[in-house]
Short mmCIF file of the C-alpha atoms (twelve columns), coordinates in Angstrom:
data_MODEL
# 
_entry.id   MODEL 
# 
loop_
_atom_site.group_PDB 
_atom_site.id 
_atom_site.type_symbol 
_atom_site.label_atom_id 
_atom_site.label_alt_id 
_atom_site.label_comp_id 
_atom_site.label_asym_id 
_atom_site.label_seq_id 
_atom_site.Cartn_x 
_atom_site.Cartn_y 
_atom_site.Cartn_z 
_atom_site.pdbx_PDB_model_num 
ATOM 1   C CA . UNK A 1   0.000   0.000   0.000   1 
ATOM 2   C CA . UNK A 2   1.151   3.752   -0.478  1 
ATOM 3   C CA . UNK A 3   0.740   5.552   2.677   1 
ATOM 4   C CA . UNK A 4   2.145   8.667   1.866   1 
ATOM 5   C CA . UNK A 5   -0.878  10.494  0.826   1 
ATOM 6   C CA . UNK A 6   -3.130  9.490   3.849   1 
ATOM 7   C CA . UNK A 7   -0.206  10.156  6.262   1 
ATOM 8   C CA . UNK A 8   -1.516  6.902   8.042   1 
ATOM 9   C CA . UNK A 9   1.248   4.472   9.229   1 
ATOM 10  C CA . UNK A 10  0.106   0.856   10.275  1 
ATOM 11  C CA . UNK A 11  0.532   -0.235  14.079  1 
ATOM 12  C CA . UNK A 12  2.942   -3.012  12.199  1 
ATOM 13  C CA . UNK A 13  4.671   -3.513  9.411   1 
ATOM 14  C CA . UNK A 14  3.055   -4.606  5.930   1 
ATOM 15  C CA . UNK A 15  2.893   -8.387  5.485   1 
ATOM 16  C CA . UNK A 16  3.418   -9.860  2.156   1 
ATOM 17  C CA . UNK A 17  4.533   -12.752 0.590   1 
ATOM 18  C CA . UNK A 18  8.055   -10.641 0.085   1 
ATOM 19  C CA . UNK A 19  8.955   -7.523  1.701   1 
ATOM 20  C CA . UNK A 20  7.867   -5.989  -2.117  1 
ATOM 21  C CA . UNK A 21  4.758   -3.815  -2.582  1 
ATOM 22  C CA . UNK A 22  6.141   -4.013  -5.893  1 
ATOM 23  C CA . UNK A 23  8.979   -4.518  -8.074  1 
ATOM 24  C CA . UNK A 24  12.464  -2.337  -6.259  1 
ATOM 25  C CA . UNK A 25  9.815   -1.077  -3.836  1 
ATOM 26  C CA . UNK A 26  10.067  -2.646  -0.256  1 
ATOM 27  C CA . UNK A 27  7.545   -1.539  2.323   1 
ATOM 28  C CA . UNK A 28  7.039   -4.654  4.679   1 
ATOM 29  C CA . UNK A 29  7.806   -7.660  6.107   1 
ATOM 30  C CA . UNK A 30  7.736   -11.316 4.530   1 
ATOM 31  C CA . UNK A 31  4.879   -13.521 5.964   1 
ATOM 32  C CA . UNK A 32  6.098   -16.688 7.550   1 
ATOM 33  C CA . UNK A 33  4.041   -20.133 7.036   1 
ATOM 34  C CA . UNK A 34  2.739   -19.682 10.921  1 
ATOM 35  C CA . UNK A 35  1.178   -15.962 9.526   1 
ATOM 36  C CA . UNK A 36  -0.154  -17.387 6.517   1 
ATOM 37  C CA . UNK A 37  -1.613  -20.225 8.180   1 
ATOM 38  C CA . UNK A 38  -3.181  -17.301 10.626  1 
ATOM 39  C CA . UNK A 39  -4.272  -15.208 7.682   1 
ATOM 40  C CA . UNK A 40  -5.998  -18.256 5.847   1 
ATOM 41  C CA . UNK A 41  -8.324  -19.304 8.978   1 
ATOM 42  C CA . UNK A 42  -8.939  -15.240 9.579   1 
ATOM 43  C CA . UNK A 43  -10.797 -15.212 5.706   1 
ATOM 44  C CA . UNK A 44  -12.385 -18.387 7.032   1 
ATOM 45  C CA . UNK A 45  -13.634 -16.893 9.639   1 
ATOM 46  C CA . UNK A 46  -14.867 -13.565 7.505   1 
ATOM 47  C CA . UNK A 47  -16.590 -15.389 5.343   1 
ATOM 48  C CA . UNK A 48  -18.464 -17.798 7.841   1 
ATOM 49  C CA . UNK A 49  -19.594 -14.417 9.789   1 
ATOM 50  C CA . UNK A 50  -20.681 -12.808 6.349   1 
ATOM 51  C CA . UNK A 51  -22.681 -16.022 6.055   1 
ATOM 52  C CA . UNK A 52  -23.932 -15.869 10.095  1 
ATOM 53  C CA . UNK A 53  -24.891 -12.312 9.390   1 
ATOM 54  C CA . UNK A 54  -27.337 -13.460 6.191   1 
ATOM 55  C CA . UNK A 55  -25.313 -12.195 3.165   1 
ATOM 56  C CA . UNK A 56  -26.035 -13.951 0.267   1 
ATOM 57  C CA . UNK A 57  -21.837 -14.555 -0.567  1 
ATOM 58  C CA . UNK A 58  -18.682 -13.566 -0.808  1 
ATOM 59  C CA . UNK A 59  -16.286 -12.617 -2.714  1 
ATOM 60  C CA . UNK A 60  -12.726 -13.165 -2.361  1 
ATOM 61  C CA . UNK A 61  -10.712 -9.852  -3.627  1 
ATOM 62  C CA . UNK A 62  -7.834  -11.577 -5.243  1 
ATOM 63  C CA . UNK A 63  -7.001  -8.607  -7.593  1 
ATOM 64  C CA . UNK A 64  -5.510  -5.517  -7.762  1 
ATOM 65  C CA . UNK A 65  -2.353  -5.565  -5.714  1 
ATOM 66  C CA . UNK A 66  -3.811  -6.848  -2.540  1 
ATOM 67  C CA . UNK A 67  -2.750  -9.862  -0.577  1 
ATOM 68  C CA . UNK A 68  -3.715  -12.945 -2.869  1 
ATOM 69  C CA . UNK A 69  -2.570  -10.812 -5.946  1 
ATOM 70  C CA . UNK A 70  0.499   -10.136 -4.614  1 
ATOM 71  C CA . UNK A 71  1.170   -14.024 -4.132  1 
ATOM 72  C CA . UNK A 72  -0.100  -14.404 -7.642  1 
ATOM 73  C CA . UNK A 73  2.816   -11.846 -9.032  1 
ATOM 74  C CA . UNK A 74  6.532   -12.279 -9.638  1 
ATOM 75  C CA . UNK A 75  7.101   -8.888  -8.826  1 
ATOM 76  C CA . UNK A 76  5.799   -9.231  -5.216  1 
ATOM 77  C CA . UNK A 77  5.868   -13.033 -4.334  1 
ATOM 78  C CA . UNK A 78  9.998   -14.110 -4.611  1 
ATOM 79  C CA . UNK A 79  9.815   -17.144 -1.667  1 
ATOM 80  C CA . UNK A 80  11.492  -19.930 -2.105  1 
ATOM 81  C CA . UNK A 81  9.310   -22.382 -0.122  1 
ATOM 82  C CA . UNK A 82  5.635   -23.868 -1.139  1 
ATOM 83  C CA . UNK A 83  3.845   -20.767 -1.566  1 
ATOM 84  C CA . UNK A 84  6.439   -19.235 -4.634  1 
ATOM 85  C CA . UNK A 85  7.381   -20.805 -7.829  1 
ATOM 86  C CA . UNK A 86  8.210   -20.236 -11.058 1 
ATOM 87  C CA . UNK A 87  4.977   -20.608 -12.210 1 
ATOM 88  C CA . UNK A 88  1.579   -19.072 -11.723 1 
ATOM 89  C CA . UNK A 89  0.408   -22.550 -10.888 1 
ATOM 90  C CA . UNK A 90  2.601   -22.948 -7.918  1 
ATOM 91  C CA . UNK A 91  2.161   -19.152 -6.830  1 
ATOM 92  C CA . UNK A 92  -1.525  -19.914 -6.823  1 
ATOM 93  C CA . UNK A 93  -0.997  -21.892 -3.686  1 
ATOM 94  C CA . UNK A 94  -2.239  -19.018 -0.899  1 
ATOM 95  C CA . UNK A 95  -5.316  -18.270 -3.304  1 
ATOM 96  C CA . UNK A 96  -6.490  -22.311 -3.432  1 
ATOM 97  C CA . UNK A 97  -6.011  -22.611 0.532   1 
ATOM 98  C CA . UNK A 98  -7.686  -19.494 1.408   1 
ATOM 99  C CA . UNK A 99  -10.613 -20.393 -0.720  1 
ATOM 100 C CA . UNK A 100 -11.113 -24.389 0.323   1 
ATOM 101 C CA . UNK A 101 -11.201 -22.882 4.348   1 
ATOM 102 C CA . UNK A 102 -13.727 -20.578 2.818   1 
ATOM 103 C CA . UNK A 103 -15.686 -23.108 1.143   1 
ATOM 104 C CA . UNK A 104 -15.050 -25.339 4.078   1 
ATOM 105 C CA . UNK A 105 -16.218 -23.044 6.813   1 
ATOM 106 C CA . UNK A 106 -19.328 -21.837 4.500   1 
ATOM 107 C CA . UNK A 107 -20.237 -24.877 3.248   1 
ATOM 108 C CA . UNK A 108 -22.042 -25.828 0.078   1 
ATOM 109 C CA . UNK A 109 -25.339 -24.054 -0.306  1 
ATOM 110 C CA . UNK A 110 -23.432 -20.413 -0.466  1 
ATOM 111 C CA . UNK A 111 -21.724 -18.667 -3.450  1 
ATOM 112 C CA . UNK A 112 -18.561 -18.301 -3.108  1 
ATOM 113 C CA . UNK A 113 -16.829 -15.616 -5.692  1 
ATOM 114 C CA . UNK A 114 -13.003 -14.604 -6.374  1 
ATOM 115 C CA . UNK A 115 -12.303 -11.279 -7.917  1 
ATOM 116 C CA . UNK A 116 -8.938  -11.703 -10.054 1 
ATOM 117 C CA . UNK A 117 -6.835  -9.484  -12.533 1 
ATOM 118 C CA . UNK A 118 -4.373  -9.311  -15.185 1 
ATOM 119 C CA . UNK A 119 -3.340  -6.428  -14.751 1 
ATOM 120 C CA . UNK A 120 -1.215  -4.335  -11.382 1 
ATOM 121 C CA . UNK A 121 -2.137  -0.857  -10.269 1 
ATOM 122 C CA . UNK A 122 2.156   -0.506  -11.291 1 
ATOM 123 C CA . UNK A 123 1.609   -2.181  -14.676 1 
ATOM 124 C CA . UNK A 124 -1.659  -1.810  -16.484 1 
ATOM 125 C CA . UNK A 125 -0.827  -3.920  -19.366 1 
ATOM 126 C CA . UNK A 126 0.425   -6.748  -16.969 1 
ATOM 127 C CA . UNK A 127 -1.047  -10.414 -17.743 1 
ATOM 128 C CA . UNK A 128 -0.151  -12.830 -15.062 1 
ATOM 129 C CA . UNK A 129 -1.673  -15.769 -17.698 1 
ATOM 130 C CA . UNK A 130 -0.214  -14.998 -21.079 1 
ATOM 131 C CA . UNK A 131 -1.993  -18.015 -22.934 1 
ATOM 132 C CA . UNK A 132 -4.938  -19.759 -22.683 1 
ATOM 133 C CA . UNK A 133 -2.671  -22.740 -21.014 1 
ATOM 134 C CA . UNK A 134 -1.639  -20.256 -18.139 1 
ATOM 135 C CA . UNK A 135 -5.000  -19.165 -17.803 1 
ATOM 136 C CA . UNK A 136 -6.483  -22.775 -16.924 1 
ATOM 137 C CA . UNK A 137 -3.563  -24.029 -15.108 1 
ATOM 138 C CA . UNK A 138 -4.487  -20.752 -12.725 1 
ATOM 139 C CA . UNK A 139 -7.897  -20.710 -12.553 1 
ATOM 140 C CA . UNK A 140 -8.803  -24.277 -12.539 1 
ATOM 141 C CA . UNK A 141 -7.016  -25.123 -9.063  1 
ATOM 142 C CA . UNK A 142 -8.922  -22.313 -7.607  1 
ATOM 143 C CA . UNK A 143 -12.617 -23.885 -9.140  1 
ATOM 144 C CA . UNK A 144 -11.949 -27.312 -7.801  1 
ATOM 145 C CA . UNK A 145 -11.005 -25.726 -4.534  1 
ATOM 146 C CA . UNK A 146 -14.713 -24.327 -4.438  1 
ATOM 147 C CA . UNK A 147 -14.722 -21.540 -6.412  1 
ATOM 148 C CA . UNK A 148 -18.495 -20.613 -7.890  1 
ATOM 149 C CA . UNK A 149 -18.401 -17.899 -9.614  1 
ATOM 150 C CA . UNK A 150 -14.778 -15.625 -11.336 1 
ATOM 151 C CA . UNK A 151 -15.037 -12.246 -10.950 1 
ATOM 152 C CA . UNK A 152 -13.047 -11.045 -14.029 1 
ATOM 153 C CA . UNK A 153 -11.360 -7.384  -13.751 1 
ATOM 154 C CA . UNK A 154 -10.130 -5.761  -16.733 1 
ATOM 155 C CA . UNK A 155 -10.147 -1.937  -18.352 1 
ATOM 156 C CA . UNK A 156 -12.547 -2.283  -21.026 1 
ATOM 157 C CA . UNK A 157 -14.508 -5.297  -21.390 1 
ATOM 158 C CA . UNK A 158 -14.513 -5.565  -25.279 1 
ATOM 159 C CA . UNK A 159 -10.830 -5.996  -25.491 1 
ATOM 160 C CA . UNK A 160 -9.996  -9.677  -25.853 1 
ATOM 161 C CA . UNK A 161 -7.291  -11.693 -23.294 1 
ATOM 162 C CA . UNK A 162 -5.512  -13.378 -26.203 1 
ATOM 163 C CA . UNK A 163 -4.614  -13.095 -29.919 1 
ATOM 164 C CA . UNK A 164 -6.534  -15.561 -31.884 1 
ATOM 165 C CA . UNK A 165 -10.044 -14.915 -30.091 1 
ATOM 166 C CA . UNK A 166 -12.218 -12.124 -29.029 1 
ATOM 167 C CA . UNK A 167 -13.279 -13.262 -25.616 1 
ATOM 168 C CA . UNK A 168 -12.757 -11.499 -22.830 1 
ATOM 169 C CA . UNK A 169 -11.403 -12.448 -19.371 1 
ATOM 170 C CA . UNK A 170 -14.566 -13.198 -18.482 1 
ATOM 171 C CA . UNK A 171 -15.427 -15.659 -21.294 1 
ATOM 172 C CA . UNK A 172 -11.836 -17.025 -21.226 1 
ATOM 173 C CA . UNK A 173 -12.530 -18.280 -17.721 1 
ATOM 174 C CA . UNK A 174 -16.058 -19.453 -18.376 1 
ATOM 175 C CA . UNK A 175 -14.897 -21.388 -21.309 1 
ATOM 176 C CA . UNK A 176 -12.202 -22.924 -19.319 1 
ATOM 177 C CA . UNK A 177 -13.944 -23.562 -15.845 1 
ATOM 178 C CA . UNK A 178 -17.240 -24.064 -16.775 1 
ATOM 179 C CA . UNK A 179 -18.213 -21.496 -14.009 1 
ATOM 180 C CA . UNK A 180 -20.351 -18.858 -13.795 1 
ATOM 181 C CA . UNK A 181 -18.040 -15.554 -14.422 1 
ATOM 182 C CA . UNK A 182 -18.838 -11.771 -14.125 1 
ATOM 183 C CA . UNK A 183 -17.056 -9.139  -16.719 1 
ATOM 184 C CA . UNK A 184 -16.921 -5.167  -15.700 1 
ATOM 185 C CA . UNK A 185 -14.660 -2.814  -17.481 1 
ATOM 186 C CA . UNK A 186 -15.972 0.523   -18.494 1 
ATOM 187 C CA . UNK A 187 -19.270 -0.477  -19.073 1 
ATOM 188 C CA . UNK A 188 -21.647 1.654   -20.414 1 
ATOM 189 C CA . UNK A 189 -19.395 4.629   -21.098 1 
ATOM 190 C CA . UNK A 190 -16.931 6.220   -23.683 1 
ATOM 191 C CA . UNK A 191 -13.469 6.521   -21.222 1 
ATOM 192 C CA . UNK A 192 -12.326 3.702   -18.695 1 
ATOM 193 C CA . UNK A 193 -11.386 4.552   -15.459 1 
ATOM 194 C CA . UNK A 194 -8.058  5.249   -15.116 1 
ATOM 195 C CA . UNK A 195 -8.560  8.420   -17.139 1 
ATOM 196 C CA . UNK A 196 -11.423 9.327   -15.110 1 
ATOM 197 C CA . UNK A 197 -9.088  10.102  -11.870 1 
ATOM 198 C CA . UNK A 198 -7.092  11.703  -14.330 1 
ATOM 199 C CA . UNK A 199 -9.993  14.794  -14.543 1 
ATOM 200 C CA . UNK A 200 -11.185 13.361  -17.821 1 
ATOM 201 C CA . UNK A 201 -14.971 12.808  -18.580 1 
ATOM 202 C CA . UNK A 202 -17.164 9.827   -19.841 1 
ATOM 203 C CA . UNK A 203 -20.259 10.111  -21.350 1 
ATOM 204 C CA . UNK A 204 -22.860 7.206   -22.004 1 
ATOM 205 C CA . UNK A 205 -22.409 4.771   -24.402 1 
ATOM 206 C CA . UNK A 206 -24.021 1.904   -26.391 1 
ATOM 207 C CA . UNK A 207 -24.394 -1.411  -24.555 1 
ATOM 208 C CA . UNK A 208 -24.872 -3.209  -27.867 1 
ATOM 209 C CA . UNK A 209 -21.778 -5.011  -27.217 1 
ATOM 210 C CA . UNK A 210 -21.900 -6.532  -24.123 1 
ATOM 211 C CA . UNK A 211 -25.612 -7.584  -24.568 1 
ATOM 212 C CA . UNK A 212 -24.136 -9.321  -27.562 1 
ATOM 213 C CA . UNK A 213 -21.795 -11.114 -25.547 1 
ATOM 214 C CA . UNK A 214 -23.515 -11.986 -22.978 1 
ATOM 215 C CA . UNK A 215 -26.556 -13.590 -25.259 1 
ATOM 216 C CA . UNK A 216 -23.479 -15.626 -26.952 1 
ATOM 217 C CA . UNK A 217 -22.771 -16.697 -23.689 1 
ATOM 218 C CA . UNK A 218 -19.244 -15.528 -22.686 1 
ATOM 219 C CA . UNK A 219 -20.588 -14.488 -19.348 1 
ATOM 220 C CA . UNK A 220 -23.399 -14.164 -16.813 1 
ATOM 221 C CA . UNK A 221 -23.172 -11.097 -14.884 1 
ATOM 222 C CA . UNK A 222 -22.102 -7.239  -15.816 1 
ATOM 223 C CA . UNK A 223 -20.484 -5.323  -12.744 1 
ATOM 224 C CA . UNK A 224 -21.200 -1.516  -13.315 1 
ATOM 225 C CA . UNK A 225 -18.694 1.410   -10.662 1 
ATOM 226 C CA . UNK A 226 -18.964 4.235   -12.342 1 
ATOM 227 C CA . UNK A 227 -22.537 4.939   -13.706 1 
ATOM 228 C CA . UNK A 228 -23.540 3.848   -10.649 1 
ATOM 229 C CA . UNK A 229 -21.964 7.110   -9.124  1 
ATOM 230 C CA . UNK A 230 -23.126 8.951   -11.270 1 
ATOM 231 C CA . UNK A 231 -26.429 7.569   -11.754 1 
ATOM 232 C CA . UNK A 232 -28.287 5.640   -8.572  1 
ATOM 233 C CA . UNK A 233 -30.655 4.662   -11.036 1 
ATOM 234 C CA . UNK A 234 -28.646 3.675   -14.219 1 
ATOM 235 C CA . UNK A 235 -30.078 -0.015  -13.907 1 
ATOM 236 C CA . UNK A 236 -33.619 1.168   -13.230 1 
ATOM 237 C CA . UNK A 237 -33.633 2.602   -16.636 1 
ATOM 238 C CA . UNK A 238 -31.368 0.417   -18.328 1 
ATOM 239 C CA . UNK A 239 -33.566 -2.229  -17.843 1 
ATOM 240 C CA . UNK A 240 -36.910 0.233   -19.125 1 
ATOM 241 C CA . UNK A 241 -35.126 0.865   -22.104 1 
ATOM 242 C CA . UNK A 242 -34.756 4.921   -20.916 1 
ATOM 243 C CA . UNK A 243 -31.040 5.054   -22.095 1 
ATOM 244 C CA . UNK A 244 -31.497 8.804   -23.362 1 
ATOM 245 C CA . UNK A 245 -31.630 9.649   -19.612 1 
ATOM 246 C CA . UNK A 246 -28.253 8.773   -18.751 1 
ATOM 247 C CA . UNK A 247 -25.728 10.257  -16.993 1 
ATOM 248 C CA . UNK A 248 -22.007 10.655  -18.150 1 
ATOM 249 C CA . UNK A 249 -19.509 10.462  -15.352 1 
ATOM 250 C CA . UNK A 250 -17.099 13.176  -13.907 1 
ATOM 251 C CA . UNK A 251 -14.572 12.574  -11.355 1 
ATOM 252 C CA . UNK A 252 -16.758 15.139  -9.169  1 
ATOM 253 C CA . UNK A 253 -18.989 11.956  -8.710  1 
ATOM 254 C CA . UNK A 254 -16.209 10.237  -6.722  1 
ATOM 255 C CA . UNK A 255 -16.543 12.759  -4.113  1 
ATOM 256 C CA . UNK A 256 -20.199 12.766  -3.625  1 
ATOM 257 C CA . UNK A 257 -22.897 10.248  -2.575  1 
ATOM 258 C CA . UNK A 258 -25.900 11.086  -5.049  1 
# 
């Protein structure tokens, strides 16, 4: 994490798999087995308290830099023992224990959902899976280990994984798994995200495209951030066909609750 805009300062130091936050960037300490044994019953216990508390599911962040990302990553996860590896296989370890104590303390009548990216907050054109191999060795460990539904993060969801295809992430990993997967990436508007902190605008935009993908099948649920900001009732009227009330989205919106 990057503390020095908050000024906030944890009581103790980062834990990681490495010392890395990222690549020539050290900001923590290395977890040993004993704290990653800790930190796998602690999700266990999360998620059988979301379940206690009558939530519907979970989902397992396993993206963007955070813990079980930075596991995933060469950049962050250097250990020698059986939570590295030279592959993504064999860095998957962390992410395929944390979600069987999951599954196990849940048990089987409750969704269980992992939210997973290519791409780093320091590298937005990273892919931890460069072929269609990679991808099933990764994500297939992670199903069998009771995985029900792939939350697939990427930029823009038109833009396919791999050369060859036009599927997404999202229809990658349904294709391969077999599971149910979710696809967001500036949905609905003209600009993705990143450009959005940068001060720049998004206006609506046709949804022609996803619809299409989804009735081909490539995936089963659309997550929507930003028109929801902008827009508490973007679904409302997407689904009564009023797209000429739309909003666009300003970074403004990311200060405000509407």
């Amino acid at each position: 994490m990057d503390n020095h805009h908050s000024g906030w300062v944890p009581s103790a130091p980062f834990e990681g798999p490495s010392s890395f936050n990222k690549p020539g960037f050290e900001n923590g300490k290395a977890m040993t087995e004993s704290d990653i044994a800790d930190t796998i019953a602690a999700f266990g216990r999360a998620a059988a308290d979301a379940k206690r508390l009558g939530f519907d599911c979970v989902e397992i962040h396993g993206a963007h830099g955070y813990l079980i990302d930075q596991f995933f990553w060469t950049g962050t996860n250097n250990r020698k023992d059986q939570y590295g590896g030279e592959t993504l296989a064999e860095r998957s370890r962390f992410a395929v224990e944390v979600i069987k104590e999951v599954r196990k303390q849940v048990g089987e009548d409750f969704a269980v959902i992992i939210r997973l990216s290519q791409w780093k907050p320091q590298d937005y054109t990273h892919q931890l899976a460069k072929t269609p191999a990679e991808l099933e060795a990764w994500l297939n460990p992670m199903a069998d280990a009771g995985v029900d539904i792939f939350h697939c993060s990427q930029r823009r969801f038109w833009e396919p994984e791999f050369e060859g295809s036009d599927l997404n992430f999202a229809g990658w990993a349904k294709k391969i798994t077999g599971k149910s997967t979710i696809t967001v990436g500036s949905v609905g508007l003209s600009g993705e995200f990143l450009a959005a902190f940068a001060g720049e605008s998004s206006q609506p935009s046709s949804l022609d495209e996803l619809v299409r993908r989804m009735d081909r099948g490539d995936f089963d649920l659309v997550a929507v951030g930003r028109p929801l900001l902008a827009d508490p009732n973007w679904v409302q009227k997407i689904h009564q066909n009023k797209t000429d009330e739309l909003k666009g989205f300003s970074r403004e919106a990311l200060a405000q609750l509407i």
